[in-house]
PDB file with one MODEL, atoms N, CA, C and O in Angstrom:
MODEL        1
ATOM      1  N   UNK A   1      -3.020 -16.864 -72.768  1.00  0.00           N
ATOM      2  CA  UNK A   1      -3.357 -16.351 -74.085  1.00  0.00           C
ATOM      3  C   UNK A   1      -3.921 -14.937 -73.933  1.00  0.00           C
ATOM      4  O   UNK A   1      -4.821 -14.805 -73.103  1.00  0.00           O
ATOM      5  N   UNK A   2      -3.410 -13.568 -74.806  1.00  0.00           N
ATOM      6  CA  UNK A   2      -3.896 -12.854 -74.705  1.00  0.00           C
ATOM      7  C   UNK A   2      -3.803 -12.303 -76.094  1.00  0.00           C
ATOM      8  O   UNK A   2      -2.712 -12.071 -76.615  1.00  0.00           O
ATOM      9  N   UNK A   3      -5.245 -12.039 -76.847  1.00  0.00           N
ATOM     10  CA  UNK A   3      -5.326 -11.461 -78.427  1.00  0.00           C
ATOM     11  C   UNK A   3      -4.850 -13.010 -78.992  1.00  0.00           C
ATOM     12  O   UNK A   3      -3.900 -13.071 -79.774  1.00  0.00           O
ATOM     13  N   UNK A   4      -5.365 -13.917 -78.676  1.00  0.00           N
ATOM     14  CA  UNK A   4      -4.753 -14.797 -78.998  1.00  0.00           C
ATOM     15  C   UNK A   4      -3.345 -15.003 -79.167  1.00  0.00           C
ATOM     16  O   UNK A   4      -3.170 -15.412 -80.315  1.00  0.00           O
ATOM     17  N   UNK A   5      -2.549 -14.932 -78.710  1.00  0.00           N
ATOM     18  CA  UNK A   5      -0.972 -15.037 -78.803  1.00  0.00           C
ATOM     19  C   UNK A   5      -0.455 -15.782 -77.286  1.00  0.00           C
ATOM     20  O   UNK A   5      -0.645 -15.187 -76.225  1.00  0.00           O
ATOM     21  N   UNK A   6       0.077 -16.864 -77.321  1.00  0.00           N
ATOM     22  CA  UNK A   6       0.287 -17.319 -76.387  1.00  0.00           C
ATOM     23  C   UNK A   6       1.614 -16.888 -75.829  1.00  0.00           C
ATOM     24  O   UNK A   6       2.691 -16.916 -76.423  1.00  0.00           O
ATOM     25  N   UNK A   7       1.335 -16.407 -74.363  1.00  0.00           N
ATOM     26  CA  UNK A   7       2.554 -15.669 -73.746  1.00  0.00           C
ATOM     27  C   UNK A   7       3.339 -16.652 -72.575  1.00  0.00           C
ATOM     28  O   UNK A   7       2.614 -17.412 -71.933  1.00  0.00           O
ATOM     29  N   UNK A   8       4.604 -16.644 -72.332  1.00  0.00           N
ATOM     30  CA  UNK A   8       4.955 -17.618 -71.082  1.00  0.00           C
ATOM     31  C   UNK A   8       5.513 -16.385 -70.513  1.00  0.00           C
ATOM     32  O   UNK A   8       5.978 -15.414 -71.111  1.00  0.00           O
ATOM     33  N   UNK A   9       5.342 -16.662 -68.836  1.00  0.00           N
ATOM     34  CA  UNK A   9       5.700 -16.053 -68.378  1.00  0.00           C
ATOM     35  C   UNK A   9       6.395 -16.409 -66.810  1.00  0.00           C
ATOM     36  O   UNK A   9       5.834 -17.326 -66.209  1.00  0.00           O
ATOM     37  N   UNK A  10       7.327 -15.884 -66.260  1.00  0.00           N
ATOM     38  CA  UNK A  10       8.022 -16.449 -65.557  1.00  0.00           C
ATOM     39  C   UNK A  10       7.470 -15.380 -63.711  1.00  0.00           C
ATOM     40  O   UNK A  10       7.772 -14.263 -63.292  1.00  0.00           O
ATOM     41  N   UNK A  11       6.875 -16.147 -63.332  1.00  0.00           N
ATOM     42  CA  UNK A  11       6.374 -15.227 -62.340  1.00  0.00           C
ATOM     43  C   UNK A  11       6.315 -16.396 -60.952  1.00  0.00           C
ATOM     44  O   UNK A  11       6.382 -17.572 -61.310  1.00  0.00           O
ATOM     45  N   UNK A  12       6.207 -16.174 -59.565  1.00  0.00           N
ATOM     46  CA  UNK A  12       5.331 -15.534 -58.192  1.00  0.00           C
ATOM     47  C   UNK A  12       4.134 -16.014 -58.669  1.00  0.00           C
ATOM     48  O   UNK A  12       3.717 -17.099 -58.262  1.00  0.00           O
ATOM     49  N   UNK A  13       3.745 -15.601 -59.181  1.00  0.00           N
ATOM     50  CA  UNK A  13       1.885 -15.443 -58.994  1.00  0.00           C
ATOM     51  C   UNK A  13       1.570 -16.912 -59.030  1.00  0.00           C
ATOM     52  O   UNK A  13       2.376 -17.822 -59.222  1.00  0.00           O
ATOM     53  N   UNK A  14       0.283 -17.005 -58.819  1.00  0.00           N
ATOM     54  CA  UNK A  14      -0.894 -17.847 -58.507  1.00  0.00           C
ATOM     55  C   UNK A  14      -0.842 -18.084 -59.832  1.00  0.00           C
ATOM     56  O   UNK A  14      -0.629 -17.037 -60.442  1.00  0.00           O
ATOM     57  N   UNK A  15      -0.981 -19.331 -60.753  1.00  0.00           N
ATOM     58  CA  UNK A  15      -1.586 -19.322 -61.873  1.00  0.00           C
ATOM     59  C   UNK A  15      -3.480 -18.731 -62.259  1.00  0.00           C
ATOM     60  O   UNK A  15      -3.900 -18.248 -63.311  1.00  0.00           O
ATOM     61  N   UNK A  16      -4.095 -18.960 -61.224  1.00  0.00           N
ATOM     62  CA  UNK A  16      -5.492 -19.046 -61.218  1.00  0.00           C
ATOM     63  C   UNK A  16      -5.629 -17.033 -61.365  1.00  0.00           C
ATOM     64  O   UNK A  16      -6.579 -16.493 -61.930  1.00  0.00           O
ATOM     65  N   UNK A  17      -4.412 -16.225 -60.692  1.00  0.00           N
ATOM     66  CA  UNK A  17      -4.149 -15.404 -60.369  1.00  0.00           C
ATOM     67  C   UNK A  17      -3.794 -14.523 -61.937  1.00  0.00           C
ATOM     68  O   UNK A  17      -4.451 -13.527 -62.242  1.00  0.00           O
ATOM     69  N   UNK A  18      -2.406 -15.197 -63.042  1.00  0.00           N
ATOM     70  CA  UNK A  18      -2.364 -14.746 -63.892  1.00  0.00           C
ATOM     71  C   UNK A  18      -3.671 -15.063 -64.736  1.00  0.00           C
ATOM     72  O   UNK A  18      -4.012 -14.063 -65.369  1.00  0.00           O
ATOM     73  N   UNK A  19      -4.380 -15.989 -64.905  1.00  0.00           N
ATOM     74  CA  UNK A  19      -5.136 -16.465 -65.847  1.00  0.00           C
ATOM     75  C   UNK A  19      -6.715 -15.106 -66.017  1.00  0.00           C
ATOM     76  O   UNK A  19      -7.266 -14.595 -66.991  1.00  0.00           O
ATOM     77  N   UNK A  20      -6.936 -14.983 -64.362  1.00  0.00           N
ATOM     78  CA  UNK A  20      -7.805 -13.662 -64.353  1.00  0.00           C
ATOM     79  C   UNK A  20      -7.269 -12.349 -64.733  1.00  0.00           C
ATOM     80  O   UNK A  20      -7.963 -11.372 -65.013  1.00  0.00           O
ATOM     81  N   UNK A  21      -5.810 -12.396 -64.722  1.00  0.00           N
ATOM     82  CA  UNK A  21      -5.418 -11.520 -65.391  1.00  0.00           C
ATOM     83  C   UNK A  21      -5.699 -11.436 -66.795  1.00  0.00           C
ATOM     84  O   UNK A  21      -6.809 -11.040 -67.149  1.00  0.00           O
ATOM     85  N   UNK A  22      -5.238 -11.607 -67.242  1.00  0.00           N
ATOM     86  CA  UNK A  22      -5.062 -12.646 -69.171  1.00  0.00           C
ATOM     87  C   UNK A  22      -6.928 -12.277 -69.213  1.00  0.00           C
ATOM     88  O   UNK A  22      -7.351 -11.580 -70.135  1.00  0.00           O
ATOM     89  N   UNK A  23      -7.810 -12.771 -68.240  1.00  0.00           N
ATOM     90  CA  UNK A  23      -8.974 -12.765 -68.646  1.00  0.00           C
ATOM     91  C   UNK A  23      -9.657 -11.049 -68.792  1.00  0.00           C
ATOM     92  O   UNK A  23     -10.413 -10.721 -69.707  1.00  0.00           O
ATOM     93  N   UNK A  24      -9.278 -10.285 -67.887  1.00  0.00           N
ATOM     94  CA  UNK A  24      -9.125  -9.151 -67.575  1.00  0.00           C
ATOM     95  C   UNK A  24      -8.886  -7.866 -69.605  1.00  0.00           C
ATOM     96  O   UNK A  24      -9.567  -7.118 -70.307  1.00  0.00           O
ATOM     97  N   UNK A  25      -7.674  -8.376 -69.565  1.00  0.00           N
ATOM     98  CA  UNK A  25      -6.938  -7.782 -70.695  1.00  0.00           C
ATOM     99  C   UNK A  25      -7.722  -8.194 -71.921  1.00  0.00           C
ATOM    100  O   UNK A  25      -8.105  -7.295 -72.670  1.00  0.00           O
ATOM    101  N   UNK A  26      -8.059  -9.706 -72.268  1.00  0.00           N
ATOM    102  CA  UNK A  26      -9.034 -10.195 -72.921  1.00  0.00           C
ATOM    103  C   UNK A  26     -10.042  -9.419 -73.174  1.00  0.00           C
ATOM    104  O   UNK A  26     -10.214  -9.010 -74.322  1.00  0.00           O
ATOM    105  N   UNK A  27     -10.967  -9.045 -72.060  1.00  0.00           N
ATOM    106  CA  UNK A  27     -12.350  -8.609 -72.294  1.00  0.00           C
ATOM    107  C   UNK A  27     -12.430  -7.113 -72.370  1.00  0.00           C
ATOM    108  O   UNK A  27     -13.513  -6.532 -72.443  1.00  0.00           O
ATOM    109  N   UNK A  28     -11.101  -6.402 -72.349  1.00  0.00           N
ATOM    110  CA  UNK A  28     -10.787  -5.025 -72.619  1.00  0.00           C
ATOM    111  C   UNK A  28     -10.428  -5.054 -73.650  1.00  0.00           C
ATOM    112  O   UNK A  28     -11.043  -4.309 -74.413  1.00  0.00           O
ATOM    113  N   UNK A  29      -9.722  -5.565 -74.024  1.00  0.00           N
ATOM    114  CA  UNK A  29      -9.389  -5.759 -75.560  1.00  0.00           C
ATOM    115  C   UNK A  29     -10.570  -5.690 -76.492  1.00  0.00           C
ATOM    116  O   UNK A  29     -10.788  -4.829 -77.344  1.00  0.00           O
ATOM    117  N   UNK A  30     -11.434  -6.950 -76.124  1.00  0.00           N
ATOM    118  CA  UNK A  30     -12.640  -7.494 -76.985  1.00  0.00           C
ATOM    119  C   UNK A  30     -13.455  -5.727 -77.080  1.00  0.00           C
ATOM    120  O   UNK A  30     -13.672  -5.136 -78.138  1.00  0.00           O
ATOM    121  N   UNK A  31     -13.732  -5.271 -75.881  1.00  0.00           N
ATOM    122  CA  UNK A  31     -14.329  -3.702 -76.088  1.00  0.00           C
ATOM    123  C   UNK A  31     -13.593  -2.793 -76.658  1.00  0.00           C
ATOM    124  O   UNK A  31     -14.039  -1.716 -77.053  1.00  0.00           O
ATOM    125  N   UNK A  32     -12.580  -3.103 -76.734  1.00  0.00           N
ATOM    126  CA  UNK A  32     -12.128  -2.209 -77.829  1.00  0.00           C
ATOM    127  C   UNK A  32     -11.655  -1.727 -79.315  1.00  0.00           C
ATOM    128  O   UNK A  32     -11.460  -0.678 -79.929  1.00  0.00           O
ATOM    129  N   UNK A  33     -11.578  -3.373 -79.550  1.00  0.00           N
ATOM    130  CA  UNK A  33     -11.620  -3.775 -81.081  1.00  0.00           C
ATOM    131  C   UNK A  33     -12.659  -3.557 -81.668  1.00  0.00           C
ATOM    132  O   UNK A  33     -13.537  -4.161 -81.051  1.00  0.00           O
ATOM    133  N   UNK A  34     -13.042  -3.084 -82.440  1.00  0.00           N
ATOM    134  CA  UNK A  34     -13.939  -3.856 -83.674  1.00  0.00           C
ATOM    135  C   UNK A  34     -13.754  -5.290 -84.287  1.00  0.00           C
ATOM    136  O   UNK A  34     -12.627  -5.617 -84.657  1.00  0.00           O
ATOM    137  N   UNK A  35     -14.687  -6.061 -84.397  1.00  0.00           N
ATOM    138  CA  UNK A  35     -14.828  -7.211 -84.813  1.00  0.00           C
ATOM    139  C   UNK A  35     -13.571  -7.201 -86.231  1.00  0.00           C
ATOM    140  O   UNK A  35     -13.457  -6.320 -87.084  1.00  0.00           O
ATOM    141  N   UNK A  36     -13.028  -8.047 -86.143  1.00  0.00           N
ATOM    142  CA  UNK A  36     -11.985  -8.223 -87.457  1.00  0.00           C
ATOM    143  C   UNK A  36     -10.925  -7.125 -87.413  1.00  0.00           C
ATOM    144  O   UNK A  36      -9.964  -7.052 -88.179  1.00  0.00           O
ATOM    145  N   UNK A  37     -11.261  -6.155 -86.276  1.00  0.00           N
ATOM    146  CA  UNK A  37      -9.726  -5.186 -86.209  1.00  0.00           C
ATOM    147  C   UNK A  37      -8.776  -5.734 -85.991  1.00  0.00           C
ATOM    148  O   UNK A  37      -8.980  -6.526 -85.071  1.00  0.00           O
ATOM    149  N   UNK A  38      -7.214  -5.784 -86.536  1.00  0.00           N
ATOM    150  CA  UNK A  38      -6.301  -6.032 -86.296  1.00  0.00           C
ATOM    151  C   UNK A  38      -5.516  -5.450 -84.844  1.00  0.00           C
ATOM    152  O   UNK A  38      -5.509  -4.219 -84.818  1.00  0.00           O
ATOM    153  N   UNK A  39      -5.003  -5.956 -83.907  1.00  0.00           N
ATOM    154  CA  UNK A  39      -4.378  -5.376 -83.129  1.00  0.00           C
ATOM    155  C   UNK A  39      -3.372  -4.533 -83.238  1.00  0.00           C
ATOM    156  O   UNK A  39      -2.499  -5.046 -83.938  1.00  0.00           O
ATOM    157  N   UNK A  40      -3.096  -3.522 -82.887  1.00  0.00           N
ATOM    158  CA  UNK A  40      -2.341  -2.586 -83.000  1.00  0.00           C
ATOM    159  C   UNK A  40      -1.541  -1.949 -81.936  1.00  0.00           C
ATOM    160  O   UNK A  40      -1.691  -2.163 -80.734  1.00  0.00           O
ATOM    161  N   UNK A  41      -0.614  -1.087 -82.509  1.00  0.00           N
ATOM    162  CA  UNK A  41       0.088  -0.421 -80.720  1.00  0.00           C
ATOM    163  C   UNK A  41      -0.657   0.801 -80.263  1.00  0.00           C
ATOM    164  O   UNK A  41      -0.373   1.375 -79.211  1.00  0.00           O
ATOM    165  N   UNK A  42      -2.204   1.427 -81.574  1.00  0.00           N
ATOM    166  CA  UNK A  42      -2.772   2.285 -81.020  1.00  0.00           C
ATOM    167  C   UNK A  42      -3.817   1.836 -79.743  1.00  0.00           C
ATOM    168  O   UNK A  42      -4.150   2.336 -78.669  1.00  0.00           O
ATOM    169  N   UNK A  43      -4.101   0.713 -80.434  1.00  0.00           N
ATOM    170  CA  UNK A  43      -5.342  -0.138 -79.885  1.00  0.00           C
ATOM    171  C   UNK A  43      -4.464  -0.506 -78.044  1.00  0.00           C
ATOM    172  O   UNK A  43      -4.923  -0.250 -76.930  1.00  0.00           O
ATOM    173  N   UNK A  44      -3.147  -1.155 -78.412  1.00  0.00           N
ATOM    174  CA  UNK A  44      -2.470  -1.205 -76.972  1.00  0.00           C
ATOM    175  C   UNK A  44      -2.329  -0.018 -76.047  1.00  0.00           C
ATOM    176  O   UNK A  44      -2.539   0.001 -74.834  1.00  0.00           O
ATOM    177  N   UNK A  45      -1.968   0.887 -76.768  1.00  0.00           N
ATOM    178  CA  UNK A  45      -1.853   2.363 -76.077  1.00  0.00           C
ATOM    179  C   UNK A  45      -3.203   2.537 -75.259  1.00  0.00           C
ATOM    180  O   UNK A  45      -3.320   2.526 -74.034  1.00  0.00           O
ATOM    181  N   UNK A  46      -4.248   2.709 -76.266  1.00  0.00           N
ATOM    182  CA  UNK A  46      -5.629   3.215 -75.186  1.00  0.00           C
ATOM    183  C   UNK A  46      -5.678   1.900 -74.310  1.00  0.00           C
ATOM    184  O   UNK A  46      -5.883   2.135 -73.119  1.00  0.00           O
ATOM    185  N   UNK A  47      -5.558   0.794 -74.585  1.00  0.00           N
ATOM    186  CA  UNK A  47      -5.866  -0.296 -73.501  1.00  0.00           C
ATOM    187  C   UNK A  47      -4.964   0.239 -72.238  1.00  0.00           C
ATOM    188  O   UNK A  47      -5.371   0.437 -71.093  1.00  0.00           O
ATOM    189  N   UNK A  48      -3.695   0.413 -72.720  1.00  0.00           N
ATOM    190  CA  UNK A  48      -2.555   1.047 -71.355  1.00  0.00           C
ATOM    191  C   UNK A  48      -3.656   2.340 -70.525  1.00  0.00           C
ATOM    192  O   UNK A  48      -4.003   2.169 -69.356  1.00  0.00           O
ATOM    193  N   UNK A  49      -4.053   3.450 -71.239  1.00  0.00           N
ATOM    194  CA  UNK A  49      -4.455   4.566 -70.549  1.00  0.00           C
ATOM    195  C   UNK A  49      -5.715   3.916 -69.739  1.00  0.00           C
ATOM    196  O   UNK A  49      -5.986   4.034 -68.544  1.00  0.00           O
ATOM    197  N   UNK A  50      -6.340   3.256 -70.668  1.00  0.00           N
ATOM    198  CA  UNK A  50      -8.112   2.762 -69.607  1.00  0.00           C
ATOM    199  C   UNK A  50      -7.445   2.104 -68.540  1.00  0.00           C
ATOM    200  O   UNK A  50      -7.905   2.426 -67.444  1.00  0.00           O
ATOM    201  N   UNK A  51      -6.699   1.450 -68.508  1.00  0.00           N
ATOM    202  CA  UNK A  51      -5.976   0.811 -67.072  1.00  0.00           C
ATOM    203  C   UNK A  51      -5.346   1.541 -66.434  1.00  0.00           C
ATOM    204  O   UNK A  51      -5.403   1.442 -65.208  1.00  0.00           O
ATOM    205  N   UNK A  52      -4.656   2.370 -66.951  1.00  0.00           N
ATOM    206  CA  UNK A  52      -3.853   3.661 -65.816  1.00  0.00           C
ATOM    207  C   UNK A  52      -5.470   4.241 -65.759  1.00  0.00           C
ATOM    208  O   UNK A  52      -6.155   4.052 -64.754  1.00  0.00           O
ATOM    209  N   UNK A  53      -5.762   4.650 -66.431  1.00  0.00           N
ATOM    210  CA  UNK A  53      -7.121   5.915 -65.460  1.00  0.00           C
ATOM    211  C   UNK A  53      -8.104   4.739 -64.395  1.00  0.00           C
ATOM    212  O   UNK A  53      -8.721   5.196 -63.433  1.00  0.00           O
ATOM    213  N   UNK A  54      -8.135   3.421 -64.676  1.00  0.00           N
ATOM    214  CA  UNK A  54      -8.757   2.878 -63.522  1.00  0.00           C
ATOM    215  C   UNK A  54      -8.205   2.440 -62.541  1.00  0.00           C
ATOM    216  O   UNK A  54      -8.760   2.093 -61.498  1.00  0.00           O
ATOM    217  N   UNK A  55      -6.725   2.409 -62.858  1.00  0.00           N
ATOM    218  CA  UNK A  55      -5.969   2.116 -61.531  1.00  0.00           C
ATOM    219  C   UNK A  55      -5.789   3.447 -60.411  1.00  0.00           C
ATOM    220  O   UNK A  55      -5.965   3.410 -59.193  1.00  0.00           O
ATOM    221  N   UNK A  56      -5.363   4.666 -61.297  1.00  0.00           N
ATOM    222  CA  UNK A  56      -5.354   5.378 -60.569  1.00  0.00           C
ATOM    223  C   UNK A  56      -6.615   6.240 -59.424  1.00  0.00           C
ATOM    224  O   UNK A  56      -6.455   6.836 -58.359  1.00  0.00           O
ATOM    225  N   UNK A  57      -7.909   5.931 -60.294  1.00  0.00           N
ATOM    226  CA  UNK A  57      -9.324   5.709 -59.879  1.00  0.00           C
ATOM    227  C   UNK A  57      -9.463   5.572 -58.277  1.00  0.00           C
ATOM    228  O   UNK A  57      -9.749   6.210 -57.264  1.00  0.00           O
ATOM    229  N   UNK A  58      -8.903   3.793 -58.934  1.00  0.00           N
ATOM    230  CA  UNK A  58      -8.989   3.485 -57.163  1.00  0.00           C
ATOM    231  C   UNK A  58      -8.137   3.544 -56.505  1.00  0.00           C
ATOM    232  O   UNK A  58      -8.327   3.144 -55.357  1.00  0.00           O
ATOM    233  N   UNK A  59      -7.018   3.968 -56.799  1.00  0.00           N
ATOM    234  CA  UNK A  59      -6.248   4.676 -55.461  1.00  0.00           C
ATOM    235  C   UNK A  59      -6.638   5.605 -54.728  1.00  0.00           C
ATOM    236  O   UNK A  59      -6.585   5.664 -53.499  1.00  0.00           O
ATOM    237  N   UNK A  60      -7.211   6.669 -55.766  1.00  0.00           N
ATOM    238  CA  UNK A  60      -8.301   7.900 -55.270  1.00  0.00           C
ATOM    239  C   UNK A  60      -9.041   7.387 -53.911  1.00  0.00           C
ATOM    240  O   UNK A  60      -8.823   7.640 -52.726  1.00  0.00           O
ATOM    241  N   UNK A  61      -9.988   6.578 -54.548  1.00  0.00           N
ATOM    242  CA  UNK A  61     -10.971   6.063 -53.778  1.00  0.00           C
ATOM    243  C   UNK A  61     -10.397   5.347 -52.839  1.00  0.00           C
ATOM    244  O   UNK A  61     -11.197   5.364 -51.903  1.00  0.00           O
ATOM    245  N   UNK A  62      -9.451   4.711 -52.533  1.00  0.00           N
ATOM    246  CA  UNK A  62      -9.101   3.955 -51.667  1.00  0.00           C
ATOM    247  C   UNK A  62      -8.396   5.254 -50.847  1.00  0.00           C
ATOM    248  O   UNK A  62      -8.823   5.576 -49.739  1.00  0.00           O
ATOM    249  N   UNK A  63      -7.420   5.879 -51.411  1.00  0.00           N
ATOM    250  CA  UNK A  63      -7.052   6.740 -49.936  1.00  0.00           C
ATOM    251  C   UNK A  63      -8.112   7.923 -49.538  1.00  0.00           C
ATOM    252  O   UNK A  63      -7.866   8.595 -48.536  1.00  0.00           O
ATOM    253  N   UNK A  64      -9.309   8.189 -50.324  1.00  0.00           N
ATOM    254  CA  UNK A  64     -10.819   8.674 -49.491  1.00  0.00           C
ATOM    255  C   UNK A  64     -11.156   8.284 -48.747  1.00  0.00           C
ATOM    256  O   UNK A  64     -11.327   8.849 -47.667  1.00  0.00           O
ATOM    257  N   UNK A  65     -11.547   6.426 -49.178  1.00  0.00           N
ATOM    258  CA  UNK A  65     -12.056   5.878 -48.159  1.00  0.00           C
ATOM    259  C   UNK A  65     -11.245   5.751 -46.780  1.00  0.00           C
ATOM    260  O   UNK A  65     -11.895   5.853 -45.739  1.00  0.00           O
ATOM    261  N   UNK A  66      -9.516   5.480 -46.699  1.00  0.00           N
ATOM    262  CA  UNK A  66      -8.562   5.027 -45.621  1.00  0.00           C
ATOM    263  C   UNK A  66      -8.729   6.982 -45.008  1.00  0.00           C
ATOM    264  O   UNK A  66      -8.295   7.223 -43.882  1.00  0.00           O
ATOM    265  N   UNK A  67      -9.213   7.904 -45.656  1.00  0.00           N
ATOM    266  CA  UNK A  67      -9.062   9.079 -44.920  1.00  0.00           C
ATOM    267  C   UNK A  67     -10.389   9.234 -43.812  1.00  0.00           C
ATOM    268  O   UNK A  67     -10.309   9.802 -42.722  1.00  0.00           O
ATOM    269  N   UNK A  68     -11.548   8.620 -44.346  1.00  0.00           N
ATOM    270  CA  UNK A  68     -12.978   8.851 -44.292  1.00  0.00           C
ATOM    271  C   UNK A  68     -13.105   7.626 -42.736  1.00  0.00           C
ATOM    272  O   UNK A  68     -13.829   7.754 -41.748  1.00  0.00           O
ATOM    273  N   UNK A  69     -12.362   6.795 -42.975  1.00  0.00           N
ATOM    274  CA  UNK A  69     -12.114   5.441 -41.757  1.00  0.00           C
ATOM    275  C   UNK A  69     -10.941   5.983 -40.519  1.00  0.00           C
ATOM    276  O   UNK A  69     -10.886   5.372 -39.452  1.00  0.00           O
ATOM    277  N   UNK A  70     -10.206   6.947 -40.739  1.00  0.00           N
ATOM    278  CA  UNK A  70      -9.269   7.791 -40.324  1.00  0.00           C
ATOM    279  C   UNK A  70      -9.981   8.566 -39.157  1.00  0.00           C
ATOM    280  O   UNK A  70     -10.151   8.428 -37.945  1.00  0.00           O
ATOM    281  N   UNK A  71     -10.319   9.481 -40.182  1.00  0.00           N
ATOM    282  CA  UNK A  71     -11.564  10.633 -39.136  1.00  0.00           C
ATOM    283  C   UNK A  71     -12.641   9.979 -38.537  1.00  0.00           C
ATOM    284  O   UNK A  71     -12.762  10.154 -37.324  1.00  0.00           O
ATOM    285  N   UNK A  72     -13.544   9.186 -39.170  1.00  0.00           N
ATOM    286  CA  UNK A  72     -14.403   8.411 -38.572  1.00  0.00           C
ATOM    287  C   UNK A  72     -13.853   8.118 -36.840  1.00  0.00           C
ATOM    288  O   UNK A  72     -14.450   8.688 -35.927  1.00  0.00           O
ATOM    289  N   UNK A  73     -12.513   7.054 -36.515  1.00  0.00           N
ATOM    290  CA  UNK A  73     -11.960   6.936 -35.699  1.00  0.00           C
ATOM    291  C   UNK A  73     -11.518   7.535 -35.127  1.00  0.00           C
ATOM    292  O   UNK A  73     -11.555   7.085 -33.982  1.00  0.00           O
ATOM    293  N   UNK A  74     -10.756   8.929 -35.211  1.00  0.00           N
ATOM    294  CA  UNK A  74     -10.306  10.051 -34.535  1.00  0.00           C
ATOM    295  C   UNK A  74     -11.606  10.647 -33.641  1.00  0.00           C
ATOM    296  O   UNK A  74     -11.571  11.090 -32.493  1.00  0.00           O
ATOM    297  N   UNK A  75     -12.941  10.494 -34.682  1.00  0.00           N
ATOM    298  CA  UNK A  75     -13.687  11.056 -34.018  1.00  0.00           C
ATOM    299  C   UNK A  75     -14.808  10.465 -32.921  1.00  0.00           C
ATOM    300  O   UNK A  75     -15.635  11.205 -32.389  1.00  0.00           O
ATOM    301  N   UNK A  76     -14.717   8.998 -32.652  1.00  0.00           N
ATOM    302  CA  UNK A  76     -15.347   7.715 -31.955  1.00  0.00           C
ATOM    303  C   UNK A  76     -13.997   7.715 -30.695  1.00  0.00           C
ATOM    304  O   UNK A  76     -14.424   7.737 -29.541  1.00  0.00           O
ATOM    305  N   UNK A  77     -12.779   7.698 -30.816  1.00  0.00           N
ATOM    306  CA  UNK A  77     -11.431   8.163 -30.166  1.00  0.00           C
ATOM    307  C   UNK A  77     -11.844   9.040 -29.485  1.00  0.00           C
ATOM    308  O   UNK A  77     -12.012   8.628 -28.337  1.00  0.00           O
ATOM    309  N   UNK A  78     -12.204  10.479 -29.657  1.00  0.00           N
ATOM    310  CA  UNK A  78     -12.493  11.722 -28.935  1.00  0.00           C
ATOM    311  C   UNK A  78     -14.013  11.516 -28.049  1.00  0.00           C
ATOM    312  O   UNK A  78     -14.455  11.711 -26.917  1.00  0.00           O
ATOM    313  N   UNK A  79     -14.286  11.196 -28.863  1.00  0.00           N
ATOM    314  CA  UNK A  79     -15.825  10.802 -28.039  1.00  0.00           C
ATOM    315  C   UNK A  79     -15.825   9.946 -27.002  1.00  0.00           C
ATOM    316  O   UNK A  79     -16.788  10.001 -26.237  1.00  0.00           O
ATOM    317  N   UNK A  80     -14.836   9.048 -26.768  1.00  0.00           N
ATOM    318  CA  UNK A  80     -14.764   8.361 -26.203  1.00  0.00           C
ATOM    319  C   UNK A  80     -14.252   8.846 -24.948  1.00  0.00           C
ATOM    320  O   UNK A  80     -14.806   8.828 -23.849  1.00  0.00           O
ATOM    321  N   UNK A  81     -12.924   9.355 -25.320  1.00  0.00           N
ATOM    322  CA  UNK A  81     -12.445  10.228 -24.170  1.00  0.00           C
ATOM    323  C   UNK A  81     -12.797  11.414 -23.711  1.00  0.00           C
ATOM    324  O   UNK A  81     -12.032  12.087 -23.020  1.00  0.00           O
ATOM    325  N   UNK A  82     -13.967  11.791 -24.039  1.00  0.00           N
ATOM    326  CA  UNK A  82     -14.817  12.560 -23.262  1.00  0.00           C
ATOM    327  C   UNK A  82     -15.723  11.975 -22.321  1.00  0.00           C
ATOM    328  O   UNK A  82     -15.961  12.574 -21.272  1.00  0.00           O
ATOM    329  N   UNK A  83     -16.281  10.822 -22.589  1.00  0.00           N
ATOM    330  CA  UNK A  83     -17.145  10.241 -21.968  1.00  0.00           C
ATOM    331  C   UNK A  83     -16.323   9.431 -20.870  1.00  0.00           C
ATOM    332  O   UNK A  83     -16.657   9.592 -19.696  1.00  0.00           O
ATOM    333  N   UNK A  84     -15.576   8.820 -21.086  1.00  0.00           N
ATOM    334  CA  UNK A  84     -14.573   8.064 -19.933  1.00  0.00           C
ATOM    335  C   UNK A  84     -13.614   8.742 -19.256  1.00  0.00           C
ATOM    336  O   UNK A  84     -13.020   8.098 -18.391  1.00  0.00           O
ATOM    337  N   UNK A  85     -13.240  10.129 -19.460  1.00  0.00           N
ATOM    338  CA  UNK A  85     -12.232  10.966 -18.819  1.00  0.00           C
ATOM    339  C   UNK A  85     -12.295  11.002 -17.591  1.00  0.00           C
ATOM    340  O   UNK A  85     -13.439  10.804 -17.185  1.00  0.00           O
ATOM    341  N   UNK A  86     -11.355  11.216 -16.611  1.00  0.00           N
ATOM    342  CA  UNK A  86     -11.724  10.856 -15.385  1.00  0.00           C
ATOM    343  C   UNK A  86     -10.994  11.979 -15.064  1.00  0.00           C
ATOM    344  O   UNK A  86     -10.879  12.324 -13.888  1.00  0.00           O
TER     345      UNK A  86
ENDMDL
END
């Protein structure tokens, strides 16, 4: 169920998996309605962008962090082979 409208869907996934989904969209929704607002395709639209700007978020952050774990190691790597060089 999402906006109340019951959806079937033919998927892979985990049910426990779609359902946190569904729960997800739910409670974005709920912040973005006004009480008694009707759903709309404006109301869908910004729900689409708040999820693209947080998805893309953490990609950010995730290839910072995979850069930051990168160098970290390059630089424990070098250190290393200074100290053990023979």
């Amino acid at each position: 169920m999402i906006a109340q409208q019951k959806l079937s869907l033919l998927t892979d996934e985990d049910p426990a998996h779609v359902q946190k989904t569904a729960d997800l969209i739910n409670k974005r929704l709920n912040a973005l309605l006004v009480k008694g607002q009707p759903l709309s395709h404006q109301v869908l639209m910004l729900l689409a962008m708040n999820l693209g700007n947080d998805l893309i978020k953490m990609k950010d952050e995730s290839r910072k962090f995979k850069d930051q774990v990168r160098a970290r190691s390059e630089a424990i790597l070098t250190r290393l082979d200074k100290e053990f060089s023979i």
